[in-house]
TISE-184158 format. One line per 5 residues: number of its first residue (from 1); for each residue x, y, z of C-alpha. Coordinates in Angstrom, 3 decimals, always signed. Layout:
# TISE-184158
NUM) X Y Z; ...
//
This chain:
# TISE-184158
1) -137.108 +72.812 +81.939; -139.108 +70.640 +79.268; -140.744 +72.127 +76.491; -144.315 +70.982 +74.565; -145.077 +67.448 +77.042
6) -148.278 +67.230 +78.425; -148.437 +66.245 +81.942; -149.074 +62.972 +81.825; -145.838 +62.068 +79.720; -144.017 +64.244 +81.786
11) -145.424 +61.492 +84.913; -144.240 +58.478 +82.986; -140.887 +59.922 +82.064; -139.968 +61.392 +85.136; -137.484 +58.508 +85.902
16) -135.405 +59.428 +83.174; -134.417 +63.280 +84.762; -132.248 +62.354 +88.146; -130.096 +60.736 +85.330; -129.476 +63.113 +83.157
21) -129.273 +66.003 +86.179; -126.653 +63.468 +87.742; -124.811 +62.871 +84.457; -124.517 +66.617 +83.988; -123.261 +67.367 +87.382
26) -120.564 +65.039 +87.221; -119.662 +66.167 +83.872; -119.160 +69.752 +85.229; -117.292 +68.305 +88.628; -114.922 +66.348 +86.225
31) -113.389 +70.046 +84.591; -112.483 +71.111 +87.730; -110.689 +68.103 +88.797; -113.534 +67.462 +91.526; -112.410 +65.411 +94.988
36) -113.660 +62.610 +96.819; -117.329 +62.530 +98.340; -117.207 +61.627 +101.637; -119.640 +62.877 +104.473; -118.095 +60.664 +106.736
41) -114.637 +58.577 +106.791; -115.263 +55.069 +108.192; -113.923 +51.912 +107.324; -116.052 +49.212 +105.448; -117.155 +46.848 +108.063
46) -118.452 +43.738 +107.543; -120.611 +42.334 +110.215; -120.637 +38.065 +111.372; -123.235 +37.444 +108.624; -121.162 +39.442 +105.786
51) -123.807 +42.632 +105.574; -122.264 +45.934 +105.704; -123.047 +47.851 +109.015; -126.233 +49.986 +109.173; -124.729 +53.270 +109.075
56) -123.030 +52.359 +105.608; -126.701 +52.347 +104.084; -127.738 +55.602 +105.573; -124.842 +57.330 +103.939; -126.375 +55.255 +100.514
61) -129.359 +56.504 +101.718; -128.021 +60.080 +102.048; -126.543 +60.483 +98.880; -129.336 +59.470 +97.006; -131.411 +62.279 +98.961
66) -128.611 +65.039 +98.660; -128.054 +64.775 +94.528; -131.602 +63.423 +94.165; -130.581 +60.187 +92.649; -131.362 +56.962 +92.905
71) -128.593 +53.714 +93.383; -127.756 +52.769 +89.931; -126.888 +56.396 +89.047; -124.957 +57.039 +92.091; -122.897 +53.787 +90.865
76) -122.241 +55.619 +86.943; -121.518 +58.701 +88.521; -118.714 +56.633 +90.880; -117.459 +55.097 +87.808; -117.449 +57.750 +85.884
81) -115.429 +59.633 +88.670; -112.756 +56.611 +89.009; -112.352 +57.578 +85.145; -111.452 +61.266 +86.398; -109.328 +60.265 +88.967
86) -106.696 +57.741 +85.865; -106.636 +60.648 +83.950; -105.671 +63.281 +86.457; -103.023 +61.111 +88.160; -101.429 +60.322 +84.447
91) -101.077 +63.834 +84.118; -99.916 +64.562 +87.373; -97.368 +62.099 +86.449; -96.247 +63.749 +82.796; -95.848 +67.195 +85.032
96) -93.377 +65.242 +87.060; -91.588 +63.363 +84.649; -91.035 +66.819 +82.833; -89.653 +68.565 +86.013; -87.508 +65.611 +86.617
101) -86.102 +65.944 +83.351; -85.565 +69.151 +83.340; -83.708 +69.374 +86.449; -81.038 +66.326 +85.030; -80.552 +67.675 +81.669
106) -80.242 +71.354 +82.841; -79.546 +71.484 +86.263; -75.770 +70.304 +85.835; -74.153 +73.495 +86.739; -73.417 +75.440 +90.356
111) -74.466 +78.361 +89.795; -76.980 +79.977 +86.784; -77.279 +83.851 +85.198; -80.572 +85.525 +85.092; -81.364 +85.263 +81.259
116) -80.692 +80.999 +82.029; -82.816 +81.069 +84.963; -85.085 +82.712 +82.835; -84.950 +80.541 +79.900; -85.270 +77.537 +82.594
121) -88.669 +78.388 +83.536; -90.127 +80.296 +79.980; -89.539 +76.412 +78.585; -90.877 +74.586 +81.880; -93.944 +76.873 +81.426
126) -94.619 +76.004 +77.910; -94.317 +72.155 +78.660; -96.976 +72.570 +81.615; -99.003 +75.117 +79.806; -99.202 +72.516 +76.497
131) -99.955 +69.700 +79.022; -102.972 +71.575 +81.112; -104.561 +72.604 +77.669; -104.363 +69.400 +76.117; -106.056 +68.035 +79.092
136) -108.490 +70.500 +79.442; -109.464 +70.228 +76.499; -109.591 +66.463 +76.153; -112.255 +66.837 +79.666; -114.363 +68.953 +77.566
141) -114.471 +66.919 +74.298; -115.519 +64.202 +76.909; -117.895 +66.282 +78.477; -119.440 +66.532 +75.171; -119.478 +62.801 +74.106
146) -121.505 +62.298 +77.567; -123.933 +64.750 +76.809; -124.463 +63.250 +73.318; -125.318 +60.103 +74.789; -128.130 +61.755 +76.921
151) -129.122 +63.752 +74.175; -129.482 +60.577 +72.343; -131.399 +58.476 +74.696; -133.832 +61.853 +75.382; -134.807 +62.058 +71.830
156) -135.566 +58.038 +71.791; -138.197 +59.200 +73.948; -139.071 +62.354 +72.228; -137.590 +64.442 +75.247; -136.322 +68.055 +74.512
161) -133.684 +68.755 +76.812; -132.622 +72.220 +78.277; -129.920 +72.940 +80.898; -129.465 +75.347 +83.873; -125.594 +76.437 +83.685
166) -126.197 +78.112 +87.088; -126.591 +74.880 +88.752; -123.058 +73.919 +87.662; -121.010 +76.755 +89.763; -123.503 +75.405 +92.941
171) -120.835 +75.428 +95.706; -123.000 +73.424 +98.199; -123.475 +70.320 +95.283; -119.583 +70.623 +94.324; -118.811 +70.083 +97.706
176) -121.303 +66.957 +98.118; -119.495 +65.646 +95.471; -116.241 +66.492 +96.744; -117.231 +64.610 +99.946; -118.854 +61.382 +98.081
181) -115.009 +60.819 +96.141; -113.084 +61.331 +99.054; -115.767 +58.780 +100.950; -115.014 +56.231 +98.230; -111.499 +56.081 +98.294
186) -111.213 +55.888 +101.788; -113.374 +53.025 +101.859; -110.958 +49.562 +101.629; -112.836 +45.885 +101.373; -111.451 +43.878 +104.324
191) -110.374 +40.179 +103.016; -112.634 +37.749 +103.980; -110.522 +35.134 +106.388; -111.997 +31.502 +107.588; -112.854 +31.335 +111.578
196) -110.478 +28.666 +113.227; -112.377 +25.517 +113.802; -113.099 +25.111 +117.053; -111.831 +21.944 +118.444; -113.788 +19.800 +120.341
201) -114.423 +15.577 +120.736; -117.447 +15.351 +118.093; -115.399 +16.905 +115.157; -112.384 +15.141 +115.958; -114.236 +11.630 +115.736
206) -116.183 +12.653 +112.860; -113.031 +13.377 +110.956; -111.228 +9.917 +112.496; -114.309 +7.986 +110.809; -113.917 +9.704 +107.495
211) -110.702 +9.426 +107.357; -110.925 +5.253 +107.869; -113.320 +4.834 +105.570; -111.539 +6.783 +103.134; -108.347 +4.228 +104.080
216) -110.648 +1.360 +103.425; -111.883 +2.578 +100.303; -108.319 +2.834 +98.763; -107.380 -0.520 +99.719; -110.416 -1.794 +98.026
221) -109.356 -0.341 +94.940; -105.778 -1.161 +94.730; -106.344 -5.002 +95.078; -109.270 -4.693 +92.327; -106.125 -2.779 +89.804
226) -104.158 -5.525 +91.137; -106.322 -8.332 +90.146; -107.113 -6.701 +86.771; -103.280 -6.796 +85.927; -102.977 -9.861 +86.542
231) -105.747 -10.762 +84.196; -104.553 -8.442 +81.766; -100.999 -10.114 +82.004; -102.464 -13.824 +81.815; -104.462 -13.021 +78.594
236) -101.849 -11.576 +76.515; -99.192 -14.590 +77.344; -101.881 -17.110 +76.319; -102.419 -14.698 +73.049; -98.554 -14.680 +72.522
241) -98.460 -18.566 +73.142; -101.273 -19.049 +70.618; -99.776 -16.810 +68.090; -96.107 -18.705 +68.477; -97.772 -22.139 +67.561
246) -99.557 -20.976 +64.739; -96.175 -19.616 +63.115; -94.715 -22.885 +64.292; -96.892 -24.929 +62.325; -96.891 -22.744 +59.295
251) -92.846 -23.079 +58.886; -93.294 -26.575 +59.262; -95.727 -26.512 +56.264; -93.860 -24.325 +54.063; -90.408 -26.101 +55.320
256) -91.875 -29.574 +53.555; -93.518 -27.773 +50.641; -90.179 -26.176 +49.869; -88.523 -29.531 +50.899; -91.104 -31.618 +47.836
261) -90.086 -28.726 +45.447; -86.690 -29.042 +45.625; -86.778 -32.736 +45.142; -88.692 -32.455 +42.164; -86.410 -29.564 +40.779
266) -82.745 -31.076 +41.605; -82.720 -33.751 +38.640; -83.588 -31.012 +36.361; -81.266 -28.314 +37.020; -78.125 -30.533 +37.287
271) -79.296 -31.566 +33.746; -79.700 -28.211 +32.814; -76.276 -27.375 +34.160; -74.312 -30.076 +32.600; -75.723 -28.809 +29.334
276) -74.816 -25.274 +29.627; -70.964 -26.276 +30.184; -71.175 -28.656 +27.645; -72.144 -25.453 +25.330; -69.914 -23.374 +26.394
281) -66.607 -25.977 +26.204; -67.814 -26.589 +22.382; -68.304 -22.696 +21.830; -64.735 -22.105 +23.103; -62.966 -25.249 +21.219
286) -64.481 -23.816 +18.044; -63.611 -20.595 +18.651; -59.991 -21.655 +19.221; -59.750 -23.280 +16.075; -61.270 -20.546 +13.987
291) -58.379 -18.286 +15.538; -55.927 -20.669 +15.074; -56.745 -20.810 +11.385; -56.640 -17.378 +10.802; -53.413 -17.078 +12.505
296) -52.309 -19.948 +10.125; -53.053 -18.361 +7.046; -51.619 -14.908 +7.682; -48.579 -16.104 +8.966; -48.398 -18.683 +5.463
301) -49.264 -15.140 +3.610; -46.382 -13.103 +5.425; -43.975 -15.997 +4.729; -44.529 -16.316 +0.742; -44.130 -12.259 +1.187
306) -40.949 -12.410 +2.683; -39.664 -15.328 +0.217; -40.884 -13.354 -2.742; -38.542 -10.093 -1.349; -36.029 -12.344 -0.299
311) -35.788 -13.957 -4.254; -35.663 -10.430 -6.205; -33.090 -9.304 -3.483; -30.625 -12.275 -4.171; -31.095 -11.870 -7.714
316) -30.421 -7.420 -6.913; -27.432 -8.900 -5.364; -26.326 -10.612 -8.279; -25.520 -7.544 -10.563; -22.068 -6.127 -9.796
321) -21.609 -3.256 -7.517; -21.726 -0.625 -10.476; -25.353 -0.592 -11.232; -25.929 -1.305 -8.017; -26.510 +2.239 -7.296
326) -28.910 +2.767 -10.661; -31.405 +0.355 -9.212; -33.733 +2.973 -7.781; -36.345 +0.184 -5.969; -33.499 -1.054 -3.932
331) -34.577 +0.980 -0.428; -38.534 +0.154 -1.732; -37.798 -3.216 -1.658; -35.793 -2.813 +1.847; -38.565 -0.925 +3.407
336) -40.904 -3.492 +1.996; -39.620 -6.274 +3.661; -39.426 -4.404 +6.817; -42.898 -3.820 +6.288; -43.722 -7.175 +6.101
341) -41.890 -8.163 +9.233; -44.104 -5.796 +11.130; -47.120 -6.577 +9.898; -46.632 -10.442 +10.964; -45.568 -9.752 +14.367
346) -48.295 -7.394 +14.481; -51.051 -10.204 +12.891; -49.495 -12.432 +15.866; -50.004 -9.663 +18.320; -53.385 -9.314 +17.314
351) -54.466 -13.120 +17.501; -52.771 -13.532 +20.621; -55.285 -10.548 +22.341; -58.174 -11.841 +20.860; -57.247 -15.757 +22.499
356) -56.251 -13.834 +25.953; -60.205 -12.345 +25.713; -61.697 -15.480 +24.806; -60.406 -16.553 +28.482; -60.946 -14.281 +30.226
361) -57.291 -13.551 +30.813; -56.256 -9.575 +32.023; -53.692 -8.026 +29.979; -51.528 -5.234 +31.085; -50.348 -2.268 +28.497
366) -49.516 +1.171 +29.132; -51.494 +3.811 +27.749; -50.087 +7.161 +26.156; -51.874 +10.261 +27.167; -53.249 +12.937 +24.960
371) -50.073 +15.017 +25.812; -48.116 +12.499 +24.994; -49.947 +11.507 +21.456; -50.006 +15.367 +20.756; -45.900 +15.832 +21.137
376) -44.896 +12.253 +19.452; -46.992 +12.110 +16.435; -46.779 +15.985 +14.877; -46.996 +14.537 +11.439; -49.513 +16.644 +9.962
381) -50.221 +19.402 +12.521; -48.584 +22.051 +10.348; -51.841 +21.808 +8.182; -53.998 +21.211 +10.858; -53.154 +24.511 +12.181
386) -53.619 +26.162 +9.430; -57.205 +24.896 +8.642; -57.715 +26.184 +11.815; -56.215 +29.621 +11.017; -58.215 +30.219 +7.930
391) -61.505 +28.859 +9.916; -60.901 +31.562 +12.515; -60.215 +34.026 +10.495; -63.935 +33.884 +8.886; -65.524 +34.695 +11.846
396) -65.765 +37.763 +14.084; -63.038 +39.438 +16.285; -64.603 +38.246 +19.359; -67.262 +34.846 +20.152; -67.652 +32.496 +22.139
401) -66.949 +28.743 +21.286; -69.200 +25.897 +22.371; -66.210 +23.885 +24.301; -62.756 +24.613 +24.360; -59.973 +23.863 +21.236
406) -57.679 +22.303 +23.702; -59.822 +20.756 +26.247; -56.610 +19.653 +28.402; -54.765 +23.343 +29.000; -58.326 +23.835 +29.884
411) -58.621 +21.652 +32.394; -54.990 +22.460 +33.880; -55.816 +25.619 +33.817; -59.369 +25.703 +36.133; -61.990 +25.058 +33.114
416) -64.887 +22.406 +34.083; -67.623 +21.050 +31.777; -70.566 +22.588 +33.595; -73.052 +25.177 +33.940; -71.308 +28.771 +34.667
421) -68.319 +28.025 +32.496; -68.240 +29.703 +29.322; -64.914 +29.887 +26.964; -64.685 +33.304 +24.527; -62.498 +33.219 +21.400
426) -60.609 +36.541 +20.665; -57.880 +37.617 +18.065; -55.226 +39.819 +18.639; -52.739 +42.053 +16.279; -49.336 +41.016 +16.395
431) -45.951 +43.581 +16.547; -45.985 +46.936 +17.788; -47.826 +48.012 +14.371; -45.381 +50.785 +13.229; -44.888 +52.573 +9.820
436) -41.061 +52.276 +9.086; -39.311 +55.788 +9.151; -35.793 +56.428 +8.084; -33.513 +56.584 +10.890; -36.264 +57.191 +13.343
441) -36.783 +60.867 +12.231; -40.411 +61.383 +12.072; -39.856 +65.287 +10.408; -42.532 +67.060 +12.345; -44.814 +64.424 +13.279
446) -45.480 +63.126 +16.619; -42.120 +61.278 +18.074; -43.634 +57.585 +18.215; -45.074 +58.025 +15.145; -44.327 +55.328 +12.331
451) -40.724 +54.410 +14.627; -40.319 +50.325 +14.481; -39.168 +48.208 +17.886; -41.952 +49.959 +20.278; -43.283 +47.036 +21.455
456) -45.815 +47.111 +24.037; -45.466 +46.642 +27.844; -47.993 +44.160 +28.430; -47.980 +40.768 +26.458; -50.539 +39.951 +23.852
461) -51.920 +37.436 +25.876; -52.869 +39.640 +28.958; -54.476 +41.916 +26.490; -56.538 +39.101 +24.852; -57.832 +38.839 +28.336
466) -58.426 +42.593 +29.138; -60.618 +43.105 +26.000; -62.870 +40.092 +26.662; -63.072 +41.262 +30.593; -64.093 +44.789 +29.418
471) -66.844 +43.504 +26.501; -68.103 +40.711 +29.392; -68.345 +42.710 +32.311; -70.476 +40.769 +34.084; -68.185 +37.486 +33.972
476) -64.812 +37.454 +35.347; -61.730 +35.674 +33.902; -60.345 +33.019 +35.052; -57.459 +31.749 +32.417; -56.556 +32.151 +28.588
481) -54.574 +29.812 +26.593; -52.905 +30.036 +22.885; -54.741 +28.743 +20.050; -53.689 +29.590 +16.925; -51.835 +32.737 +15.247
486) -50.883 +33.513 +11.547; -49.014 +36.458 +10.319; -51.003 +38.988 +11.336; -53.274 +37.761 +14.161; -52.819 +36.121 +17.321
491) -55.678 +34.058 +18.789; -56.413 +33.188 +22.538; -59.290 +31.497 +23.978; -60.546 +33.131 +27.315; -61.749 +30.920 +30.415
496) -64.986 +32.601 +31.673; -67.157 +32.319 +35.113; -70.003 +33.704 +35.978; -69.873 +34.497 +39.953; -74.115 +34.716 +39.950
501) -74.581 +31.522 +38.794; -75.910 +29.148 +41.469; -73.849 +26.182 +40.208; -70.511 +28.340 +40.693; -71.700 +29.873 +44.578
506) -71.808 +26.084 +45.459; -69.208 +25.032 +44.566; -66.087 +24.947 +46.546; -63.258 +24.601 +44.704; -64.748 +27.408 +42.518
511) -66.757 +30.174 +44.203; -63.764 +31.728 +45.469; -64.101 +33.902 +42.284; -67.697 +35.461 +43.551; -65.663 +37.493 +46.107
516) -65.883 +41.164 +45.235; -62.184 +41.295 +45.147; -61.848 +39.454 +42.265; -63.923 +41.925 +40.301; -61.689 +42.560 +36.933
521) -58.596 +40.227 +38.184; -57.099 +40.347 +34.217; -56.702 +44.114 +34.317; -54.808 +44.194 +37.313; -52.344 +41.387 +36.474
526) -53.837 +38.563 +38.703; -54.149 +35.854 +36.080; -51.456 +33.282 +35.186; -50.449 +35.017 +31.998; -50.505 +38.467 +33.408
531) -47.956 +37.467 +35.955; -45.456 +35.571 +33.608; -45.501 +38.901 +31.479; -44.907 +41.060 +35.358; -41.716 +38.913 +35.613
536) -43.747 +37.001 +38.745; -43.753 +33.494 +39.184; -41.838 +30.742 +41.859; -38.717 +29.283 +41.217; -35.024 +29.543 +40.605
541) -36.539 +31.674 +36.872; -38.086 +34.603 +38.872; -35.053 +35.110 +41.739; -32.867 +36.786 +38.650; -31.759 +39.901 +38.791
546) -33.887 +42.175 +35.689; -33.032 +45.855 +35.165; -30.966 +46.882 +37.462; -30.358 +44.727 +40.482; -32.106 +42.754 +43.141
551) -33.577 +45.518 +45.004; -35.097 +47.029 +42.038; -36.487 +43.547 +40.884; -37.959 +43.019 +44.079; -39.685 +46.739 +44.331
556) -41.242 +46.248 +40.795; -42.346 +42.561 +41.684; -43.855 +44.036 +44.889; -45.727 +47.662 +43.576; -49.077 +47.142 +42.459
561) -49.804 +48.858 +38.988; -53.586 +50.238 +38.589; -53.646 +50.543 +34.980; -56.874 +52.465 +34.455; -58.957 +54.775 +37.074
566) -60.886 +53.016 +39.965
//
């Protein structure tokens, strides 16, 4: 069987060949799922002193002298078998489970035809056929892994290996083998179980013994843990009663320290504070009579004023009725003197404040809102405006303004000086923009063409908002307001949020906009201006019967308009 070894190698190697023969033989046994060896089936039996029974080694004994092999191969060839064994019960298992599902998902009916019947077992045949090949295959690819392992520890010792195929198909070995797997799975290790003690005077005396002295012992130690508490417990009071004595006698120190202190400060600060009031009642007295003297010499200033007015109006008086009405400087000289009167009450007013300050002394006034300056004094907001006008009308169509022109509509209307707020400025053409044609008659053009009084459906003001919604897409609107207009333009300032913006998603009162639904709110009619120019709004205003009666009113508040495609 070995080629080109001398016969003395072939002596010191000779160890090495029941392995591989072994190796090879199990190898073989393992394709045709090989059994059990067992040449007899006993028990394991352990005898009194825990050595297995004498007949256990001669089967050892037996099976090394059948295969040729000595213990520690027997044992690989055993564990290589118990390898065998998992992977033929896995498949076993697989076959099952594929029966088992075959006969619940196809096996629902009664009865079957002959082409089903057939179909039923062509597919369980290809699922058992697929199974035995893959696992035939995966014993042969195993096969060859263990013969590359021999292979490789043969040519470590520069062996050349040949083998007898003949040997494999040996009935009488396949059977030995058979017999040694089926010998060691009936074998089953007993569990080793303690003998009962037997009970007699000696042990029971012994154990009485131990058992005091183990009594003893534990008393011992529980008054030594005792005593040690007790020391540990009178230490740390005498610590604690140390500690409070030394903080006793340190507040007494600091107590008289702070006690010397004070008695050295006391004259000093009432002489300090004696001086400070005396300063301050001399600050006060001279600012008293500074004010006082002021007040003085306006009030001496109104009243030579008011004499002065009062002389030329006697002497106005004087001249007869007739020229009375020449004398052009009569209502100056009126308004003058009112003038005058105001100004000293309002000198007084003044004065009086600045005392009430100097004391300390709360006034109450009511204060006028910026509404309320905005409506009384319109003096020159006719030229405001247009300022304004002309300033807007320099810049682009459509830009956004750094705050808002009218920062309290703003407010009312859900604008707040932080990040995700933005405000865009827009202008929009006034009218309905038509060429005048006589009479209406456009002569061959298109029937709206150039025909005045079309005005449009919507309001300027919703369409301010649609056209910044549709250039800002990303934004959505929130409110516009007026601004300005002239004769040709309108302009509207649009209320912006941003609904990614982290400041706006935290906030409460204002992140009810980053819904989806509110995606485009202007061009469906959702803002506040949008719904004045639907006719919607809450009150006795929007319960009026419009175009027809109360029915229709109600079915065109209620309809929802989608003006463009969605």
């Amino acid at each position: 069987m070995m080629q080109g070894m001398s016969f003395a190698s072939l002596k010191k190697h000779t160890a090495l060949i029941p392995l591989f023969v072994c190796v090879g033989i199990g190898c073989a046994g393992s394709m045709f799922y090989l059994g059990r060896l067992a040449f007899r089936n006993p028990e394991v039996s352990w005898n009194k002193k825990g050595n297995p029974e004498p007949w256990q080694e001669y089967e050892k004994k037996q099976y090394k002298e059948d295969l040729g092999l000595n213990e520690y191969h027997v044992n690989i060839i055993k564990s290589y078998m118990q390898f065998a064994k998992y992977q033929r019960s896995q498949n076993i298992q697989f076959i099952d489970m594929s029966f088992q599902d075959l006969i619940d998902a196809r096996l629902t009916d009664t009865t079957f035809t002959r082409d089903e019947v057939k179909d039923l077992l062509q597919n369980l045949k290809d699922l058992v056929e697929g199974e035995v090949e893959a696992d035939l295959i995966d014993i042969s690819h195993t096969n060859v892994l263990l013969f590359s392992q021999l292979l490789k520890q043969a040519e470590k010792w520069h062996l050349r290996m040949s083998v007898d195929l003949s040997e494999i198909q040996n009935r009488e070995l396949l059977d030995k083998v058979k017999l040694m797997e089926e010998h060691e799975n009936k074998i089953q290790v007993e569990k080793k179980k303690l003998q009962p003690l037997v009970e007699s005077n000696g042990t029971l005396e012994l154990l009485r013994i131990e058992i005091e002295r183990i009594k003893k012992e534990n008393e011992k130690l529980e008054s030594n843990l005792q005593t040690a508490e007790l020391k540990v417990y009178l230490s740390n009071i005498k610590e604690l009663q140390n500690e409070k004595e030394q903080l006793t006698s340190d507040n007494k120190v600091e107590e008289t320290s702070i006690q010397k202190t004070d008695e050295i400060n006391s004259p000093l600060n009432d002489h300090n504070i004696e001086n400070n009031k005396q300063d301050s009642e001399t600050l006060l007295k001279e600012y008293e009579k500074i004010l006082r003297d002021q007040l003085s010499l306006e009030l001496e200033s109104m009243k030579q004023e008011i004499i002065a007015v009062q002389s030329q109006l006697s002497l106005a008086e004087q001249v007869p009725k007739e020229y009375v009405s020449l004398l052009s400087n009569y209502d100056l000289f009126r308004r003058m003197i009112l003038r005058c009167e105001r100004r000293a009450i309002w000198a007084c007013f003044v004065v009086s404040y600045q005392l009430f300050t100097a004391f300390n002394i709360r006034t109450a006034a009511d204060t006028v809102g910026l509404e309320g300056v905005s409506r009384k004094l319109f003096v020159h907001v006719t030229v405001f405006l247009q300022g304004r006008v002309w300033q807007y009308r320099q810049m682009t169509k459509m830009h956004r303004v750094v705050k808002p022109s009218r920062p309290d509509k703003a407010r009312r209307l859900g604008f707040k000086n932080k990040q995700g707020f933005c405000v865009f400025r827009i202008r929009i053409k006034r009218g309905g923009r038509k060429r005048p044609v006589p009479k209406g008659a456009t002569y061959g053009k298109p029937k709206s063409h150039g025909v005045n009084q079309l005005k449009p459906t919507r309001s300027l003001h919703a369409m301010a908002e649609e056209k910044v919604g549709r250039k800002c897409s990303g934004l959505r609107v929130l409110n516009s307001y007026w601004v300005a207009q002239d004769a040709r333009y309108k302009y509207y300032e649009v209320i912006c949020v941003d609904p990614a913006h982290k400041a706006i998603r935290r906030d409460a009162k204002a992140n009810w906009i980053c819904d989806p639904v509110h995606k485009h709110r202007e061009m469906r009619g959702k803002t506040s201006a949008a719904r004045k120019s639907r006719g919607l709004g809450k009150g006795h205003r929007y319960s009026q019967t419009k175009g027809g009666s109360r029915k229709a009113a109600w079915v065109r508040r209620n309809t929802l308009q989608l003006r463009r495609k969605r």
